[in-house]
TILUM-598795 format. One line per 8 residues: their letters; for each residue y, x, z of N, C-alpha, C. Coordinates in Angstrom, 3 decimals. Layout:
// TILUM-598795
A	Y/X/Z/Y/X/Z/Y/X/Z; ...
// end
This chain:
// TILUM-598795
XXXXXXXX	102.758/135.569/73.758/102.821/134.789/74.994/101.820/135.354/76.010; 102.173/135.335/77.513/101.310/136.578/78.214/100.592/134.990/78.375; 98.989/135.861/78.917/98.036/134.837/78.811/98.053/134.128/80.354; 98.549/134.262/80.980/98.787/133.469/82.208/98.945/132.549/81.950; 100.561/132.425/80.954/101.586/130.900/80.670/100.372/129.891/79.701; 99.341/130.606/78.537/98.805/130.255/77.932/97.888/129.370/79.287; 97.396/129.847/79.761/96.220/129.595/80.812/97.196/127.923/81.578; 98.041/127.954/81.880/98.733/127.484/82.654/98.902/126.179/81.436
XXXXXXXX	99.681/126.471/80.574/99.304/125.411/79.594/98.923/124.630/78.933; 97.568/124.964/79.013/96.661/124.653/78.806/96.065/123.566/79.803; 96.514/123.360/80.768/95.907/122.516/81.911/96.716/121.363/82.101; 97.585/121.275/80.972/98.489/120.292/80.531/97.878/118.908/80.151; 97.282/117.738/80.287/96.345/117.209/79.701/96.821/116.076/78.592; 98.216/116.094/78.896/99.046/114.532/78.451/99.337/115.242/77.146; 99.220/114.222/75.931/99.748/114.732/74.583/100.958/114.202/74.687; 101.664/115.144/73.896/102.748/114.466/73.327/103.100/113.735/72.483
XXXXXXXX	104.102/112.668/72.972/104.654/111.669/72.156/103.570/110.158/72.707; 102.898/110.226/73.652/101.372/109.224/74.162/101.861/108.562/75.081; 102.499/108.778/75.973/102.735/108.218/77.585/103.543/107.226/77.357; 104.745/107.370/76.794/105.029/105.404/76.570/104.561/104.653/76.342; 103.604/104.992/75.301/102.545/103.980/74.362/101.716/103.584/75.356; 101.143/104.456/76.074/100.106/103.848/77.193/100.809/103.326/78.086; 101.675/103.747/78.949/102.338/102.667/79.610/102.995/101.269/79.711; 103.108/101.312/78.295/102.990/99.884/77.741/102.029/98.688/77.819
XXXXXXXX	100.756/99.314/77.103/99.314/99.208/77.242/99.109/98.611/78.211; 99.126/100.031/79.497/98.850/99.583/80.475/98.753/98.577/81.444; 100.640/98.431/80.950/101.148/97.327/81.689/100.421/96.089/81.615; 100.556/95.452/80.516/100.057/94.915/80.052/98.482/94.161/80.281; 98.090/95.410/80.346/96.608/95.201/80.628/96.228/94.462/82.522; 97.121/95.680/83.165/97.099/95.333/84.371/97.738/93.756/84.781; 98.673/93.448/84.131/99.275/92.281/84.402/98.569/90.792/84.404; 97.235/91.353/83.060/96.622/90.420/82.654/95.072/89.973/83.672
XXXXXXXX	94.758/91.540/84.175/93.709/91.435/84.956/93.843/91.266/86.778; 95.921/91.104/86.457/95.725/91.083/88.220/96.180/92.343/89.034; 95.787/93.284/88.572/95.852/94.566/89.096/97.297/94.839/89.406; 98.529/94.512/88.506/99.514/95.225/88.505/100.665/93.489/89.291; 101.254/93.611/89.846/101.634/92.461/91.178/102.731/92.808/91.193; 103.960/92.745/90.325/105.370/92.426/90.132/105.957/91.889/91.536; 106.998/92.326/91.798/107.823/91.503/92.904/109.041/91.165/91.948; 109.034/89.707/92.240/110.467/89.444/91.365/111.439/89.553/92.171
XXXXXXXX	112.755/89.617/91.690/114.111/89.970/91.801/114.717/89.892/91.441; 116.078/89.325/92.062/117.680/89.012/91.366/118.495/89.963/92.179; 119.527/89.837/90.872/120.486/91.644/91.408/121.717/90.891/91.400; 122.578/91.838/91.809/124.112/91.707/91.700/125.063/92.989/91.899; 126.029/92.907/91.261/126.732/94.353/91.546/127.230/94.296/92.881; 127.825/95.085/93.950/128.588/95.600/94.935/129.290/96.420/94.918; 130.600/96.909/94.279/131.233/97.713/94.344/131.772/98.338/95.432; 131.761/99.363/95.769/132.469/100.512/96.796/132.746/101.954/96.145
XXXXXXXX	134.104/102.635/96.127/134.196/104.014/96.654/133.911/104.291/94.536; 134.506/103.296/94.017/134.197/103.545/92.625/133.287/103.646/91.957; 132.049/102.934/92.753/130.750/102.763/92.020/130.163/101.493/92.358; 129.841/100.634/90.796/128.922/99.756/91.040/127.775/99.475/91.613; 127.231/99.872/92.489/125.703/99.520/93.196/125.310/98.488/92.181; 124.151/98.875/92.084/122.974/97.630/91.855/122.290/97.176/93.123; 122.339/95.747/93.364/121.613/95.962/94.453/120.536/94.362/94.630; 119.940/94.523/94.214/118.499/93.607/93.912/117.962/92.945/95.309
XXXXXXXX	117.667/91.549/95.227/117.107/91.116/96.536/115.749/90.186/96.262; 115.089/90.568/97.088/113.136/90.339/96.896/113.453/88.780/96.673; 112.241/88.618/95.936/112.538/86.707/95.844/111.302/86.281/96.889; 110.247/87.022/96.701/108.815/87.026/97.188/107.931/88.071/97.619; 107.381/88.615/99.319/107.633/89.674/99.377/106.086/89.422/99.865; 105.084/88.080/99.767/104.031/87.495/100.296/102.901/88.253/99.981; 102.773/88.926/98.406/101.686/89.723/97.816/101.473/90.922/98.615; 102.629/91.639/98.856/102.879/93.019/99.555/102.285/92.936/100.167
XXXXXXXX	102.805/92.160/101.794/102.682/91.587/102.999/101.174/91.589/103.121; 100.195/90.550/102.021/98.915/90.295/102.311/98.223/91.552/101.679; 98.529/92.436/100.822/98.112/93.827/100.553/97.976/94.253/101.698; 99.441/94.621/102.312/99.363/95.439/104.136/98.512/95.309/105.084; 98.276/93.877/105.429/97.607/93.736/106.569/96.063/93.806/105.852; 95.667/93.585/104.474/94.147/93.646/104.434/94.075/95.228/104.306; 94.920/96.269/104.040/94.867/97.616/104.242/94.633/97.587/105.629; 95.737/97.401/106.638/95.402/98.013/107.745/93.913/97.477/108.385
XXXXXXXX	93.916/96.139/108.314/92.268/96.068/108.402/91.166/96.951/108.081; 91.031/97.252/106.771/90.372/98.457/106.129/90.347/99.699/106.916; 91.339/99.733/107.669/92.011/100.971/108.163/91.342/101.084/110.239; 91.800/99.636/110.348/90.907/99.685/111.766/89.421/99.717/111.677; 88.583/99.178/110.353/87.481/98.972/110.683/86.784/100.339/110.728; 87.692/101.288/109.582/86.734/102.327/108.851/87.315/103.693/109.926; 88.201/103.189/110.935/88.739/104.083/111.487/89.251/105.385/110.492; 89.566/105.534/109.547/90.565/106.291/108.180/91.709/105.270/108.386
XXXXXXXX	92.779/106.235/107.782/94.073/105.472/107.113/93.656/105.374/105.553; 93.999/103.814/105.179/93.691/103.517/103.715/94.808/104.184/102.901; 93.930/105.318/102.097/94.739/105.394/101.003/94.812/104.823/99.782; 95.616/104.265/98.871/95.776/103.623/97.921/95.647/104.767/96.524; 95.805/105.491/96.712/95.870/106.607/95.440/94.075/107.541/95.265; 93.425/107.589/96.845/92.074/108.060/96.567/91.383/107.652/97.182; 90.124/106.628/96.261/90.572/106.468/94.706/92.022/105.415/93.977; 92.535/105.630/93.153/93.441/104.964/92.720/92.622/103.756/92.098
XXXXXXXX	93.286/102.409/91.784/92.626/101.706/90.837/92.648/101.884/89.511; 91.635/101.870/88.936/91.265/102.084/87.585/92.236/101.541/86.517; 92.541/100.141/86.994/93.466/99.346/86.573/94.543/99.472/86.466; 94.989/100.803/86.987/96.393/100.688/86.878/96.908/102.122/86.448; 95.448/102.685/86.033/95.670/104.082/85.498/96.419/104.323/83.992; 97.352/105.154/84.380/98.032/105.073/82.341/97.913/106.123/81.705; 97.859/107.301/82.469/97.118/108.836/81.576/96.939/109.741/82.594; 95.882/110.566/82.203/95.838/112.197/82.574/97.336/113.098/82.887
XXXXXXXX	97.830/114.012/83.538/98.805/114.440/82.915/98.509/116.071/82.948; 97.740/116.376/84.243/97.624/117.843/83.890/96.200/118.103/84.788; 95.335/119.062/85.259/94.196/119.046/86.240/94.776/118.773/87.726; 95.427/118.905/88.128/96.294/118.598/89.580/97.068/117.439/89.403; 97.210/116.576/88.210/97.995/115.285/88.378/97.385/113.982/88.168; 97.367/112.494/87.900/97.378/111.989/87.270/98.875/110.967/87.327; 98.899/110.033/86.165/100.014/109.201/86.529/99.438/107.462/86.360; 99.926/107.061/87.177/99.430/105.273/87.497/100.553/104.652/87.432
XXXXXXXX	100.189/103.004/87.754/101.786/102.027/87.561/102.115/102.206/88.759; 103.220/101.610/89.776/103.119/101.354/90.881/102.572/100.409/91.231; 101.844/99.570/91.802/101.148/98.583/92.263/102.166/97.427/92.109; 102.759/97.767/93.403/104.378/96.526/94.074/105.681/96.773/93.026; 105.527/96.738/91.905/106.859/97.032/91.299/107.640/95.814/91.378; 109.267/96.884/91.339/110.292/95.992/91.722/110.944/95.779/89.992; 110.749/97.525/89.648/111.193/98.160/88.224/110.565/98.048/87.237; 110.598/97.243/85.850/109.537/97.178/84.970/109.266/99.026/84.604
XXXXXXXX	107.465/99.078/84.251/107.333/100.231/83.798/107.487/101.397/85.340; 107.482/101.261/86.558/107.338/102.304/87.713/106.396/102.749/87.838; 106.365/104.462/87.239/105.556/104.904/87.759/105.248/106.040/88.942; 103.867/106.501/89.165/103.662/106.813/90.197/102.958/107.816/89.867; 103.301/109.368/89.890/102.939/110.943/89.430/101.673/111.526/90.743; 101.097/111.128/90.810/99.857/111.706/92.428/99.024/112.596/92.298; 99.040/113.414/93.356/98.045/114.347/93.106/96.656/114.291/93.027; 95.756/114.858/92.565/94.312/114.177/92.453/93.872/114.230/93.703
XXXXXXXX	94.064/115.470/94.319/93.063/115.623/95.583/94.089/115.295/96.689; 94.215/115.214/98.185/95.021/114.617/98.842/96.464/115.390/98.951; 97.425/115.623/99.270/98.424/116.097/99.659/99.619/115.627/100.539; 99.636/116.165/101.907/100.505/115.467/102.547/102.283/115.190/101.894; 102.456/114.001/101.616/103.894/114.169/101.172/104.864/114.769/101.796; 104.959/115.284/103.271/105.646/115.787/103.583/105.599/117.225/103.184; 104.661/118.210/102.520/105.076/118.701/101.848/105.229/119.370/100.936; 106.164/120.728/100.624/107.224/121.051/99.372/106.514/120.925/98.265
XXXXXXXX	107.341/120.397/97.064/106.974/119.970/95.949/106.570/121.674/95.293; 105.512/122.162/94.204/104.725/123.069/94.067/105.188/123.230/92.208; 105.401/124.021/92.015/105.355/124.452/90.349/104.467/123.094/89.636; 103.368/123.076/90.159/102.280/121.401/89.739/103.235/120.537/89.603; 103.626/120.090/90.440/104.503/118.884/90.593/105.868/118.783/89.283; 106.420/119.831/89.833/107.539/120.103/88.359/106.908/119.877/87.735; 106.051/120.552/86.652/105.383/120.631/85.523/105.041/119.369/85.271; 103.920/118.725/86.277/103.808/117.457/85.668/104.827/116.328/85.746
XXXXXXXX	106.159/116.777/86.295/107.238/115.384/86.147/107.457/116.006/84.730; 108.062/117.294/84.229/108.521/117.390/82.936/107.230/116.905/81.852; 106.329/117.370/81.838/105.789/116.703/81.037/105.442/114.878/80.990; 105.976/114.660/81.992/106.215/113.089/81.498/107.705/112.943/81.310; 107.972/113.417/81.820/109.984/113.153/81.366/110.453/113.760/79.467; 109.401/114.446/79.256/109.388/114.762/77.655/109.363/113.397/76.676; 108.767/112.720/77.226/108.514/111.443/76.019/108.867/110.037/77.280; 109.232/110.326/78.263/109.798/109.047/79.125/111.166/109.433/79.798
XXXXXXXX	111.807/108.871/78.932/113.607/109.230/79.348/113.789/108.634/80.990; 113.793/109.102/82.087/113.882/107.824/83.137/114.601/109.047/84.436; 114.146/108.792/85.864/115.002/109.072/86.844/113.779/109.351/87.527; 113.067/110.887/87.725/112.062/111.023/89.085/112.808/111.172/90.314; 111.585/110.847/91.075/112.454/110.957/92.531/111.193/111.141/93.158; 111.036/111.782/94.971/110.612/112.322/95.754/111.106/111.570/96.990; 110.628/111.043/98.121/110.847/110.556/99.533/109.988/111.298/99.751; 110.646/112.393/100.828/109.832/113.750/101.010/109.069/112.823/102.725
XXXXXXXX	109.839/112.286/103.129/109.122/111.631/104.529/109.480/110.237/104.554; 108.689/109.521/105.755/108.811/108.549/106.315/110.360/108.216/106.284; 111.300/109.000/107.133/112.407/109.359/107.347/113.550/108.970/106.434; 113.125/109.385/104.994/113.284/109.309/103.541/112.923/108.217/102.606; 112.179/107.232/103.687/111.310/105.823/102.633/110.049/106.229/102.115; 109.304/107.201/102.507/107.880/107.515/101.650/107.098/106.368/102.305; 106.349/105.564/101.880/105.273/104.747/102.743/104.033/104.943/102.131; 103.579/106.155/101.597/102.451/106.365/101.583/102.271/107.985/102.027
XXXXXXXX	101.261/108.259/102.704/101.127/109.627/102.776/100.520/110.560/101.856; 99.909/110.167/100.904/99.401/110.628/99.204/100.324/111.352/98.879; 100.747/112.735/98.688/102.206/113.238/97.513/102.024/112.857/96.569; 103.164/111.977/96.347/103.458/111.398/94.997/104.990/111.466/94.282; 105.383/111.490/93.173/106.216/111.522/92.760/106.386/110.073/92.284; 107.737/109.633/91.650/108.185/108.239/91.188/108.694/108.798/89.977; 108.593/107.561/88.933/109.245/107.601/87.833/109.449/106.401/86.867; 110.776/106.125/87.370/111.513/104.666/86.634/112.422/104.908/85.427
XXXXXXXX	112.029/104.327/84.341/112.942/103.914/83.296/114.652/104.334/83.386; 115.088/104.212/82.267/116.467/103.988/82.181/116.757/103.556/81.077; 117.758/102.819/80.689/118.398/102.429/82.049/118.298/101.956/83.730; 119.236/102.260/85.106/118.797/101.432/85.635/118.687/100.231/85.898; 120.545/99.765/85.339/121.050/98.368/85.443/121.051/98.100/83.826; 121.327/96.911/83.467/121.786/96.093/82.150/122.835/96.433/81.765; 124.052/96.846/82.535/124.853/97.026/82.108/125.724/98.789/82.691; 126.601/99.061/82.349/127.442/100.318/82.850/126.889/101.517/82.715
XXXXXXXX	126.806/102.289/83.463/125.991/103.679/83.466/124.537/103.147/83.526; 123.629/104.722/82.793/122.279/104.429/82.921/122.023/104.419/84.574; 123.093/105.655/85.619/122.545/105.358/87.038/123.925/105.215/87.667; 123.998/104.159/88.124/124.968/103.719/88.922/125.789/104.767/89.305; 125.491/105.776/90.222/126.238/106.724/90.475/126.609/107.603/89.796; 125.950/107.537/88.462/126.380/109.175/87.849/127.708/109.092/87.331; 129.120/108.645/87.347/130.118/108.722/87.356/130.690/109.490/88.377; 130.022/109.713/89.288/130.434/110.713/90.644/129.987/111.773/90.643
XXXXXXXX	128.419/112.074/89.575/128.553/113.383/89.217/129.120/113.922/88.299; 129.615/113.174/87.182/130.565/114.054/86.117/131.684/114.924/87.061; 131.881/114.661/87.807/133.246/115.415/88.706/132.666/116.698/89.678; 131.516/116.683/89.808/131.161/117.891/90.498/131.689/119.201/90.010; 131.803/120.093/91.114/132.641/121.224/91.312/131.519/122.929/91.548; 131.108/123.108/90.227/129.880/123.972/90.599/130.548/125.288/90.899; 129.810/126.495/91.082/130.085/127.739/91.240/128.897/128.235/91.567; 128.150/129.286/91.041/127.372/130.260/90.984/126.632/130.682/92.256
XXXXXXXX	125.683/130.137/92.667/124.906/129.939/93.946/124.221/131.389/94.213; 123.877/131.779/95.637/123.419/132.611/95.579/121.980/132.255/96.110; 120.916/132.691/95.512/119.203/132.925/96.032/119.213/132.863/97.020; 118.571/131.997/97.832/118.239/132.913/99.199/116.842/133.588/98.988; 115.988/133.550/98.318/115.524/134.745/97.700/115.691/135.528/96.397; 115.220/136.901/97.155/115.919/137.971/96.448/115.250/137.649/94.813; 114.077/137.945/94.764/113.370/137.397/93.516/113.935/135.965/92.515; 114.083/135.246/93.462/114.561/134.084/92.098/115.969/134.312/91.428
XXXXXXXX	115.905/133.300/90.757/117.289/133.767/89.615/118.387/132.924/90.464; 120.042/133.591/90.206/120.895/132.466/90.837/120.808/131.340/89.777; 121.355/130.306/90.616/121.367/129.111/90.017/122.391/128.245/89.814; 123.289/127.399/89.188/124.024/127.047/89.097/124.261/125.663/89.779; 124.769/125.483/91.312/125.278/124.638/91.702/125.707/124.670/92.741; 126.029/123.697/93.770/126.548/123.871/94.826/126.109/122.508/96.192; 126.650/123.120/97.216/126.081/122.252/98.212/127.658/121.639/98.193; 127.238/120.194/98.479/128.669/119.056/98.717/129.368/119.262/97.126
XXXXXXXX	128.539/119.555/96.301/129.483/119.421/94.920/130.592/118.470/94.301; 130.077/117.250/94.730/129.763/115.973/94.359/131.423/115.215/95.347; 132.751/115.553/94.924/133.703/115.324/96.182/133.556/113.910/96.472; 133.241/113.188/95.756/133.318/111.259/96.579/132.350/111.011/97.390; 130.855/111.591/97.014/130.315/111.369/98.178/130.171/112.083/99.606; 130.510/111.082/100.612/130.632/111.626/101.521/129.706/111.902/102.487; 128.390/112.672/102.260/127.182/112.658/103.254/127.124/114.057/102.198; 126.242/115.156/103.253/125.761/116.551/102.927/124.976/116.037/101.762
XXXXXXXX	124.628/116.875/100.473/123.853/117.043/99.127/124.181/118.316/98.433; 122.782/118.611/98.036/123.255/119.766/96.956/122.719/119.686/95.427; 123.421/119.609/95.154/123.583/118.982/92.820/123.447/120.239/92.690; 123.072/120.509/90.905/122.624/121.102/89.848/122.400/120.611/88.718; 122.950/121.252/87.685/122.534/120.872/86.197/121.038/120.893/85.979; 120.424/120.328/85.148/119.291/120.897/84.768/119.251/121.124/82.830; 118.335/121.769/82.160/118.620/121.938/81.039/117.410/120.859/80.284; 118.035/119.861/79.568/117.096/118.834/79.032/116.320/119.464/77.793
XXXXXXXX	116.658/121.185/77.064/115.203/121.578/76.494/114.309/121.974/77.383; 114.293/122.147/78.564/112.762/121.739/79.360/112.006/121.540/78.776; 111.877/119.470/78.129/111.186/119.219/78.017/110.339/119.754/77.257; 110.213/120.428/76.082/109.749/121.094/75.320/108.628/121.869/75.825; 108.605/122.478/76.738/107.522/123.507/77.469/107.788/123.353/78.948; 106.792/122.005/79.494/106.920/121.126/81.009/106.291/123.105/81.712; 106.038/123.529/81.426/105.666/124.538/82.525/106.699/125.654/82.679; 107.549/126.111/81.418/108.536/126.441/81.886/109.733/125.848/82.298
XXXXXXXX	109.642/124.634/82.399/110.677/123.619/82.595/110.636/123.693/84.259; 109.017/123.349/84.575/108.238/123.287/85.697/109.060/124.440/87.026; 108.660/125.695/86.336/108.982/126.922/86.811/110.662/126.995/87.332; 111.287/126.900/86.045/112.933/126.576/86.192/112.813/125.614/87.660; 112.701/124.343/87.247/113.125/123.493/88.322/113.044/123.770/89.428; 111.585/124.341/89.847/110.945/124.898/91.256/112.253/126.026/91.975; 112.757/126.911/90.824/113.459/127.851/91.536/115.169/126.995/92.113; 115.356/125.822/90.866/116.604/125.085/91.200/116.448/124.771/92.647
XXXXXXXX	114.865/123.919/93.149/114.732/123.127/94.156/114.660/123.761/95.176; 114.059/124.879/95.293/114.128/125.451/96.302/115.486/126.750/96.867; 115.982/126.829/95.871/117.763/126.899/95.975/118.350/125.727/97.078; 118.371/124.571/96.136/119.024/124.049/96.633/118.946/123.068/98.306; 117.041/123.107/98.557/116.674/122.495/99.548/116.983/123.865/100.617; 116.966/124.860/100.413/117.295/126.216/101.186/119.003/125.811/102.008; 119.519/125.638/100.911/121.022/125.139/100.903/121.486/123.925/102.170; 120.537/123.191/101.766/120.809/121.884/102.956/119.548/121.254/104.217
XXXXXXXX	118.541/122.108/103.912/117.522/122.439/104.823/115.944/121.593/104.960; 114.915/122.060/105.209/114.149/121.839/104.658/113.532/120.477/105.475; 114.598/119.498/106.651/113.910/118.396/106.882/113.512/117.362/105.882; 113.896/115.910/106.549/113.938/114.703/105.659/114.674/114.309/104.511; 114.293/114.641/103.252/115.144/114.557/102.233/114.918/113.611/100.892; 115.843/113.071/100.169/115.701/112.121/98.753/115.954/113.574/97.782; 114.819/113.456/96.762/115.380/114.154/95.250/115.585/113.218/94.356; 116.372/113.544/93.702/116.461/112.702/92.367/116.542/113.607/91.434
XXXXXXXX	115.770/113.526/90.175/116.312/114.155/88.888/116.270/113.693/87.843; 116.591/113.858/86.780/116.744/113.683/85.280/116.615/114.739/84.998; 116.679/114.647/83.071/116.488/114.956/82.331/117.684/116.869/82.297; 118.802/115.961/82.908/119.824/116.747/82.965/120.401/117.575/84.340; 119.777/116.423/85.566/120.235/117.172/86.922/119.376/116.772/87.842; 119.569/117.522/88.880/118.707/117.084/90.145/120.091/117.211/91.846; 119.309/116.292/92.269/120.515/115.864/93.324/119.380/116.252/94.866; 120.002/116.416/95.480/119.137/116.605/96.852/119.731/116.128/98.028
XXXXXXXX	119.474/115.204/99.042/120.128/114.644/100.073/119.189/114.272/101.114; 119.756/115.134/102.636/118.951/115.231/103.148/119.310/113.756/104.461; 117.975/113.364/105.319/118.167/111.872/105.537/118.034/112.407/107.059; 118.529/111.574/107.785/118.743/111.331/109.331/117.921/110.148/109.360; 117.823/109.087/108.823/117.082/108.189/109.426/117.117/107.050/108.413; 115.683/106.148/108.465/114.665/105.620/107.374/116.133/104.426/106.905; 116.232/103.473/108.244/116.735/102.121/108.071/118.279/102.129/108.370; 119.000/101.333/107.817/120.474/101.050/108.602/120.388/99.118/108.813
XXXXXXXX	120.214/99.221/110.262/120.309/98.409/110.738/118.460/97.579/110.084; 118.477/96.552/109.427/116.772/96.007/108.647/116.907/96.462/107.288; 118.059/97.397/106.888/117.689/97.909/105.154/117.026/99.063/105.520; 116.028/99.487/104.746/115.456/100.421/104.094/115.885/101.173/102.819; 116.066/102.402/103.445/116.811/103.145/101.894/115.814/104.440/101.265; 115.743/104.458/100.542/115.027/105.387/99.947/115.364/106.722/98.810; 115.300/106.852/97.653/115.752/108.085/97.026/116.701/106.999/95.498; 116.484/105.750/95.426/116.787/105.222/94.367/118.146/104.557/95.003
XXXXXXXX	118.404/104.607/96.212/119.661/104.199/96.849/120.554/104.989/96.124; 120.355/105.982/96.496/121.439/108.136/96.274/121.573/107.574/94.917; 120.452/106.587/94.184/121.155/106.777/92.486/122.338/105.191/92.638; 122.122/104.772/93.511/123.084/103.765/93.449/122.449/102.201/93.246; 121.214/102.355/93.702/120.250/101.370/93.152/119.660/100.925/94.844; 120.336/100.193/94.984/119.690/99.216/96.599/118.668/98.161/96.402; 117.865/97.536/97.606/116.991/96.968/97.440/117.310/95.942/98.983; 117.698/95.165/98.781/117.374/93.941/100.217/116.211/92.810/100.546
XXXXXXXX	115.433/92.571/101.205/114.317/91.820/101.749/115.080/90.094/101.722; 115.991/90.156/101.778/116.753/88.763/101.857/118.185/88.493/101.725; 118.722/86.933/102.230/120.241/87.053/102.014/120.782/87.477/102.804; 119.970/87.342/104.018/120.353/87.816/105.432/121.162/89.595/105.128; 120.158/90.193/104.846/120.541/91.562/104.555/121.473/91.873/103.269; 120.964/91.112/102.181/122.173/91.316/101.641/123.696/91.082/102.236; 123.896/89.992/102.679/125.109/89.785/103.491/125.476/91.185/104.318; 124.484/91.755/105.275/125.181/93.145/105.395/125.487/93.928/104.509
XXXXXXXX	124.739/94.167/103.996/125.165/95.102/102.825/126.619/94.916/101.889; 126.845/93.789/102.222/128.291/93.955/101.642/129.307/93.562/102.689; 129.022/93.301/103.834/129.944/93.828/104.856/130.091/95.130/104.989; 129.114/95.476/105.048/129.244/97.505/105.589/129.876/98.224/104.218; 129.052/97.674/103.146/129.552/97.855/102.160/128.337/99.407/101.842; 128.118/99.409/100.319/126.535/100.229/99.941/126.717/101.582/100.419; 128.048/102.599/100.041/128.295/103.561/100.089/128.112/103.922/102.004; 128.846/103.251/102.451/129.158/103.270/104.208/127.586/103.519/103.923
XXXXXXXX	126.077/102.585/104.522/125.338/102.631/104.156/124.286/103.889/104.254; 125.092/103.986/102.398/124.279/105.330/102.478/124.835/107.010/103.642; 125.985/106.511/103.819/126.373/107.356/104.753/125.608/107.725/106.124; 125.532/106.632/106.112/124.942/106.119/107.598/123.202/106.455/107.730; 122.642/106.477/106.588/121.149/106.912/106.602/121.247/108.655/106.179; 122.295/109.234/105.571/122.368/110.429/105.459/122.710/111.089/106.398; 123.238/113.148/106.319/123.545/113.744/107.135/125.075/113.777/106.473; 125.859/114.151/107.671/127.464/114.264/107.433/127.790/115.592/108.001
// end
C-alpha cells in the first residue's frame, strides 16, 4: 500500500462498527440533559407522478423560533454571525470521525437519530465538497445505513453557513420504499459519461437519467463496497461528484447519496410560494410549517413543487 493512502488513513478517527452505538447513547443523553430539542411531527402520504411523498407537518415550531432570535441577539451584540457548530455543543457530540471532521446530532430534529458531519475549522458551505468530506460521509455510512445529503446554498435550504453534511436514517417513511422516490430511480437510463477532466476516470451516469422527473439532475450508481475503505470510497465519490456537478453546473444545488447512488439537482430558488425545500424533498420527503401550507402542497401537488424550486 503506497504510503500516502496509509498516511491518509490513518486520519480516520471513527472505529468501526462504534457510531450507531454512540448515536444512540448520545441521543439519549442529550434528550435527557436538554441539549437535543425534537420538533414533533405528523406525516401523511401525497401522491403525485407515481410517488408517495412523505410529507410531515411541524406540530411546534416555538423552541426553534426562541433558539433564532436569542442567536441573532448574540449576533447583534457581538457584531459576528453566531455559529452553532464553532464551538459545537458538547452535548450533542457523538464521535470523532476523521482530523477535518467531527459528527454531532442535529439540534432541531425533525428525523429521529439526524445527523450533522461539520468541519472542525470553519468552511463556507457554499463551497465544493473536498475528498475530506467524502471520506468522512463513507466512513459513517459504513456502520450507518441512511441517506447523506448537502444544501450547497441558501438557495438550496442550507441555513447555516458552517459546511456541513446531513445524515438521516433509513428507512425514511414506515412504510413503502426506504426513499420515497427511489422507484424513479430504478428506471434510469445510464450511458458512459465523459470526464470533463482529462485525468479522472469516466463515470457511469448521466444528466436527466431519471425520465419521470421532470427538473434538470444528474444520477449515478455508487458501489456500496466503498464502505470498506471510506478513503477510497472518498476518492471514487469525489471523481463521481465532480462529473456530475460539471454536467449540470456548479450553482445552487441538493446532493443526495446512499450507499448505492448519488443524485444531484441543481435549485433556482429556496421557497415555492411559504414552503421551504431542501435536499430531503429530491428524496421525496417534504416538510410543512402548518395546515395552511400543507393545503398547498397538495393543491400544487409535491412533484409540481419540486419542479418549481428546480431548474427545467
Amino acid at each position: 500500500m503506497p504510503e500516502g493512502i496509509k498516511m491518509a488513513q490513518g486520519k480516520i478517527l471513527l472505529k468501526p462498527g462504534t457510531l450507531w452505538t454512540s448515536v444512540k447513547e448520545r441521543t439519549e443523553h442529550a434528550l435527557q440533559c436538554g441539549a437535543l430539542l425534537s420538533i414533533p411531527t405528523e406525516f401523511e402520504f401525497v401522491e403525485q407522478d407515481s410517488v408517495r411523498f412523505l410529507v410531515r407537518i411541524l406540530s411546534n415550531l416555538n423552541r426553534k423560533k426562541a433558539a433564532k432570535e436569542k442567536h441573532q441577539k448574540q449576533s447583534a451584540t457581538s457584531g459576528q454571525e453566531f455559529n452553532p457548530f464553532l464551538p459545537y455543543e458538547e452535548d450533542l457530540f457523538v464521535a470523532d470521525i476523521s482530523e477535518t471532521h467531527v459528527c454531532i446530532l442535529n439540534k432541531f430534529n425533525v428525523v429521529d437519530y439526524h445527523l450533522l458531519i461539520i468541519t472542525r475549522a470553519f468552511e463556507e458551505q457554499e463551497s465544493l465538497l473536498t475528498l475530506e468530506d467524502f471520506t468522512a460521509m463513507w466512513a459513517c455510512l459504513a456502520d450507518f445505513d441512511g441517506l447523506a445529503f448537502y444544501n450547497s446554498r441558501k438557495t438550496a435550504g442550507a441555513s447555516q453557513r458552517h459546511k456541513h453534511l446531513q445524515l438521516v436514517p433509513l428507512p425514511l417513511a414506515p412504510s413503502g420504499p426506504q426513499i420515497p422516490i427511489e422507484p424513479l430511480l430504478t428506471a434510469a437510463q445510464f450511458q458512459e459519461s465523459i470526464p470533463f477532466d482529462a485525468s479522472a476516470t469516466p463515470t457511469v451516469g448521466f444528466t436527466n437519467a431519471i425520465p419521470k422527473l421532470p427538473f434538470v439532475h444528474a444520477f449515478a450508481p455508487l458501489n456500496p463496497h466503498w464502505v470498506r475503505s471510506p478513503l477510497a470510497g472518498g476518492q471514487a465519490t469525489l471523481e463521481v461528484y465532480r462529473t456530475l456537478l460539471h454536467s449540470v453546473g456548479t450553482g445552487a444545488y441538493n446532493l443526495l447519496a446512499t450507499r448505492e447512488w448519488m443524485l444531484i439537482v441543481p435549485r433556482s430558488q429556496e421557497h415555492f410560494q411559504s414552503i421551504s425545500v431542501n435536499s430531503l424533498g429530491f428524496a421525496g420527503a417534504l416538510l410543512v410549517r402548518n395546515a395552511a401550507e400543507m393545503e398547498i402542497l397538495k393543491a400544487q401537488g409535491p412533484m409540481t413543487i419540486l419542479k418549481s424550486v428546480a431548474v427545467c
